[in-house]
Short mmCIF file of the C-alpha atoms (twelve columns), coordinates in Angstrom:
data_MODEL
# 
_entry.id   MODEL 
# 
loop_
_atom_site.group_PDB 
_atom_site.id 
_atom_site.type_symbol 
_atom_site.label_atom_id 
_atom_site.label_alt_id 
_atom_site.label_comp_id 
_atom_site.label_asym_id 
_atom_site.label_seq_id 
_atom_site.Cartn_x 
_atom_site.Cartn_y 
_atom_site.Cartn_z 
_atom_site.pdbx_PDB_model_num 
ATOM 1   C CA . UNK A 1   3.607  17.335  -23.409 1 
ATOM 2   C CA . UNK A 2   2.595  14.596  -25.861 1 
ATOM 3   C CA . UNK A 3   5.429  15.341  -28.316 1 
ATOM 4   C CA . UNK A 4   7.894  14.678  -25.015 1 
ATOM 5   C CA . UNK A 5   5.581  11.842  -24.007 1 
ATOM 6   C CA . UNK A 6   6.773  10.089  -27.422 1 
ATOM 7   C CA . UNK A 7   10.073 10.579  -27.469 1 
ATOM 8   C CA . UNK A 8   10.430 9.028   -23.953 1 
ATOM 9   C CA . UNK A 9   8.441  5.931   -24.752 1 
ATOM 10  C CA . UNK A 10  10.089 5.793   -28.135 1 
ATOM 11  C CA . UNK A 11  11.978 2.209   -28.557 1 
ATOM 12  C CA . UNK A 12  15.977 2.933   -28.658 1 
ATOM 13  C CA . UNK A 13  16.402 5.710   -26.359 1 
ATOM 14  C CA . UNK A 14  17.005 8.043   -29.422 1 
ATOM 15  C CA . UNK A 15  14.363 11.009  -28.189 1 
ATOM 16  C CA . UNK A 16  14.871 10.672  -24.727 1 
ATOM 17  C CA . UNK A 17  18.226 11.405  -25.069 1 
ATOM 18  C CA . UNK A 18  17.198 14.671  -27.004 1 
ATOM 19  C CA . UNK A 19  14.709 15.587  -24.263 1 
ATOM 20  C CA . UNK A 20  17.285 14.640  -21.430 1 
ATOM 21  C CA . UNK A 21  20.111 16.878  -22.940 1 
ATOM 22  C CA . UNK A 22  17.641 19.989  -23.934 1 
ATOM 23  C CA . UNK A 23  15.893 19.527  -20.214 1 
ATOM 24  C CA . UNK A 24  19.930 20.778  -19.353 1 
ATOM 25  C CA . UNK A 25  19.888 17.738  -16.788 1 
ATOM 26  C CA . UNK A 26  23.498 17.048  -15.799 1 
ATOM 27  C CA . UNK A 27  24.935 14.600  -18.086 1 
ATOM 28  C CA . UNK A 28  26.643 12.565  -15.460 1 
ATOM 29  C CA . UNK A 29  23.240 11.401  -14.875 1 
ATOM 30  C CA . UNK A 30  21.619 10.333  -18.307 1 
ATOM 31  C CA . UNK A 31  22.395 6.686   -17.599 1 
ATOM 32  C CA . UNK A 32  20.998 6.300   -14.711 1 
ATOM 33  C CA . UNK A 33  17.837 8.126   -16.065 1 
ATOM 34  C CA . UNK A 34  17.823 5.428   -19.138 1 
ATOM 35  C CA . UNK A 35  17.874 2.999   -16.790 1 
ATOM 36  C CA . UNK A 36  15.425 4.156   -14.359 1 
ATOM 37  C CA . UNK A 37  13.223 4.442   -17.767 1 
ATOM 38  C CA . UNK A 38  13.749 0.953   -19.349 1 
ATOM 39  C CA . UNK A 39  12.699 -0.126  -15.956 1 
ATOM 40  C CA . UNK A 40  9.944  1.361   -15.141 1 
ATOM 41  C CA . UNK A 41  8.210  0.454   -19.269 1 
ATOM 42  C CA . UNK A 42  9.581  -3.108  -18.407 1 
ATOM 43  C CA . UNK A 43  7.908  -3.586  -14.962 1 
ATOM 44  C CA . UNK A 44  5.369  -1.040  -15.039 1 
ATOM 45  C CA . UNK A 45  2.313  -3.353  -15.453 1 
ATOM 46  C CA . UNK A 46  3.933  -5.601  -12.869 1 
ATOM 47  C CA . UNK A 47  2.993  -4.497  -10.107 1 
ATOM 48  C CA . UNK A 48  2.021  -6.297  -7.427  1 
ATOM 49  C CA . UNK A 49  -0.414 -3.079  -5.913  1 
ATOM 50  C CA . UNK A 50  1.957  -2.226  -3.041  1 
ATOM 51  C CA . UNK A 51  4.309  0.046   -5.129  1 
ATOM 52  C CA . UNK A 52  7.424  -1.482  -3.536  1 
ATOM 53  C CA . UNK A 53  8.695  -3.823  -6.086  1 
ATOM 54  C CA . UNK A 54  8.381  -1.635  -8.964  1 
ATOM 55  C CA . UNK A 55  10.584 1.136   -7.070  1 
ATOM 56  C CA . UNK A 56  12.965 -1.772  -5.545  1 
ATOM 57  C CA . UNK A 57  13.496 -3.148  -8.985  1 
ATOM 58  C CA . UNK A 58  14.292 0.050   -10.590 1 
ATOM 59  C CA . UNK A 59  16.790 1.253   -8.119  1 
ATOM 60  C CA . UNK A 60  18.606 -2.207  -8.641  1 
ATOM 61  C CA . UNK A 61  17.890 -1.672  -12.630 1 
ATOM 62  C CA . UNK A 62  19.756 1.976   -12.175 1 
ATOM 63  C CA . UNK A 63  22.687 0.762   -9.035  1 
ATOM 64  C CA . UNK A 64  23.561 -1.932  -11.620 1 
ATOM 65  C CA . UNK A 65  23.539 0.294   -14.493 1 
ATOM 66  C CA . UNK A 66  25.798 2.722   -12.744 1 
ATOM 67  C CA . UNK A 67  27.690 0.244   -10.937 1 
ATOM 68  C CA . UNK A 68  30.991 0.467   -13.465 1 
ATOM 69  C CA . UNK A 69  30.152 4.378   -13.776 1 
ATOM 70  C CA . UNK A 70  33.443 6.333   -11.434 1 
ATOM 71  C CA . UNK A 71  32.823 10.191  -10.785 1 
ATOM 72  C CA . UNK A 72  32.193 12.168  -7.812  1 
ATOM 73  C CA . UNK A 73  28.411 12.992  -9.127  1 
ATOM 74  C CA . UNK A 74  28.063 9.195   -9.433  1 
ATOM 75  C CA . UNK A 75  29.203 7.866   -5.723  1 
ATOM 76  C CA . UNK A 76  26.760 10.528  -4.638  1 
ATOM 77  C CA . UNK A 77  23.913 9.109   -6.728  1 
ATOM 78  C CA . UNK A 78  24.641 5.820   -5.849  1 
ATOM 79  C CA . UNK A 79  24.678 6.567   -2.548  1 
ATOM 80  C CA . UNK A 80  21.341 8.160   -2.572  1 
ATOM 81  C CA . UNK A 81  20.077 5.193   -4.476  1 
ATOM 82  C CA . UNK A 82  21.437 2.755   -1.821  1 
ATOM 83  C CA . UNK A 83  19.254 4.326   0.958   1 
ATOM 84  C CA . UNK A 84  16.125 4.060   -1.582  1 
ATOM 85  C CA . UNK A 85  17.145 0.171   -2.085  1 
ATOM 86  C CA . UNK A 86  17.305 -0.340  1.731   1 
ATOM 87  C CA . UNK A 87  14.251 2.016   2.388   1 
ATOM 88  C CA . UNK A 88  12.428 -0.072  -0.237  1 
ATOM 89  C CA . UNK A 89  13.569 -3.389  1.359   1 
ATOM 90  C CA . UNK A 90  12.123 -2.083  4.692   1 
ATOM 91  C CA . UNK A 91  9.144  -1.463  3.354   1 
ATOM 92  C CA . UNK A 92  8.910  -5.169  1.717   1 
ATOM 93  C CA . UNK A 93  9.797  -6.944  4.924   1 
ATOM 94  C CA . UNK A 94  7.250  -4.915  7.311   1 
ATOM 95  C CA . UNK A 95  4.735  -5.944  4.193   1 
ATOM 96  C CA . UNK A 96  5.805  -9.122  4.444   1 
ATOM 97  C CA . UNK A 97  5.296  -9.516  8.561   1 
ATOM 98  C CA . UNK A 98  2.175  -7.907  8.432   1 
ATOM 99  C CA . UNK A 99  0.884  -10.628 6.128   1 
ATOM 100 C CA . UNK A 100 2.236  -13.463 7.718   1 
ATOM 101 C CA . UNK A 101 0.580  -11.877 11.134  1 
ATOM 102 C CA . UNK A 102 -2.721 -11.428 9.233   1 
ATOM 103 C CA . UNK A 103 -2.501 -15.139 8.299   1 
ATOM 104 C CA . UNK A 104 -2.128 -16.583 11.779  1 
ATOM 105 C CA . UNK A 105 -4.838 -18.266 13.497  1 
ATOM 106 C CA . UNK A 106 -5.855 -16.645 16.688  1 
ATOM 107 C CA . UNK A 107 -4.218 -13.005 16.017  1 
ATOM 108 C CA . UNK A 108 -1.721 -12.662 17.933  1 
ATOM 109 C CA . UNK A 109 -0.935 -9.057  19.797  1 
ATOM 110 C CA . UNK A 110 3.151  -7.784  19.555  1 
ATOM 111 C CA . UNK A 111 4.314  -5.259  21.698  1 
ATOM 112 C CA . UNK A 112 6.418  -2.530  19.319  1 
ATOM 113 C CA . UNK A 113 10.087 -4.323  20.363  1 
ATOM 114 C CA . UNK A 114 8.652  -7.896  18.611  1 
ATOM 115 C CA . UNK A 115 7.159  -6.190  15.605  1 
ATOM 116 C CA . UNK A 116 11.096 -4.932  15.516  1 
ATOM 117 C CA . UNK A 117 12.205 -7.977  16.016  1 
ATOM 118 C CA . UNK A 118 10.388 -9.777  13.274  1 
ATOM 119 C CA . UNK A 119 11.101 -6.822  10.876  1 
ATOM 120 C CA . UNK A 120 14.648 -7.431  11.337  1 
ATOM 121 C CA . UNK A 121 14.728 -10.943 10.855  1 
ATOM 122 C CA . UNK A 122 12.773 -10.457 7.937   1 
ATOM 123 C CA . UNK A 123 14.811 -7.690  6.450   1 
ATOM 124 C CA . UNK A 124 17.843 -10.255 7.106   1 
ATOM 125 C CA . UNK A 125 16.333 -12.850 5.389   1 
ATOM 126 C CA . UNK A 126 15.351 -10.894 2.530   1 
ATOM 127 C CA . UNK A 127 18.851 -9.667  2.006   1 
ATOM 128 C CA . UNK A 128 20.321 -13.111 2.356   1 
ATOM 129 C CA . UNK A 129 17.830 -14.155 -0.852  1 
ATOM 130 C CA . UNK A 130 19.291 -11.789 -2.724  1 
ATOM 131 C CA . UNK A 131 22.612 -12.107 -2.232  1 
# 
């Protein structure tokens, strides 16, 4: 476990490669592993305690990794990673309401179609700033 430890942390890929192809994972795949990898040691220590942007960044790292990669195995990867990018933006915008509605002076109660409402529009904005 710490010999494969090593060779995934190694600098250049080299080992992980090794590991990837003697783990018989489908080779179709090994970029979007390396990516998912450099990712995750780039960002690792940045995270912001909610979990969301690490996983958010590394499906973008790994969709724009992939991105120029054409095969049938790919569009269904990318696919799947699609629904974890909009799952993960989700996630970010109902974090993001909940603050702002912990910040306001009195509380304020929302029924469940507001709280919608406000996720949407904060989904929507989110996904405008990134565009």
């Amino acid at each position: 476990l710490q010999k494969a430890s090593g060779l995934v942390h190694a600098r250049g890929g080299i080992g992980f490669r090794a590991l990837y192809r003697k783990a018989g994972l489908p080779m179709a795949y090994e970029p979007a592993f390396e990516a998912a990898l450099a990712a995750w040691q780039e960002f690792g220590a940045d995270l912001t305690g909610n979990g969301s942007t690490l996983s958010r960044r590394m499906v973008e790292r790994v969709l724009t990794s992939c991105a120029s990669i054409e095969s049938a195995e790919m569009d269904r990867l990318m696919a799947l990673l699609l629904r974890y990018q909009a799952e993960a933006a989700r996630h970010e915008a109902r974090l993001t309401v909940s603050d702002m509605l912990e910040s306001m002076a009195p509380p304020v109660s929302l029924d469940a179609d507001d709280l919608e409402l406000h996720l949407e529009q904060a989904l929507a904005l989110e996904f405008r700033q990134a565009a």
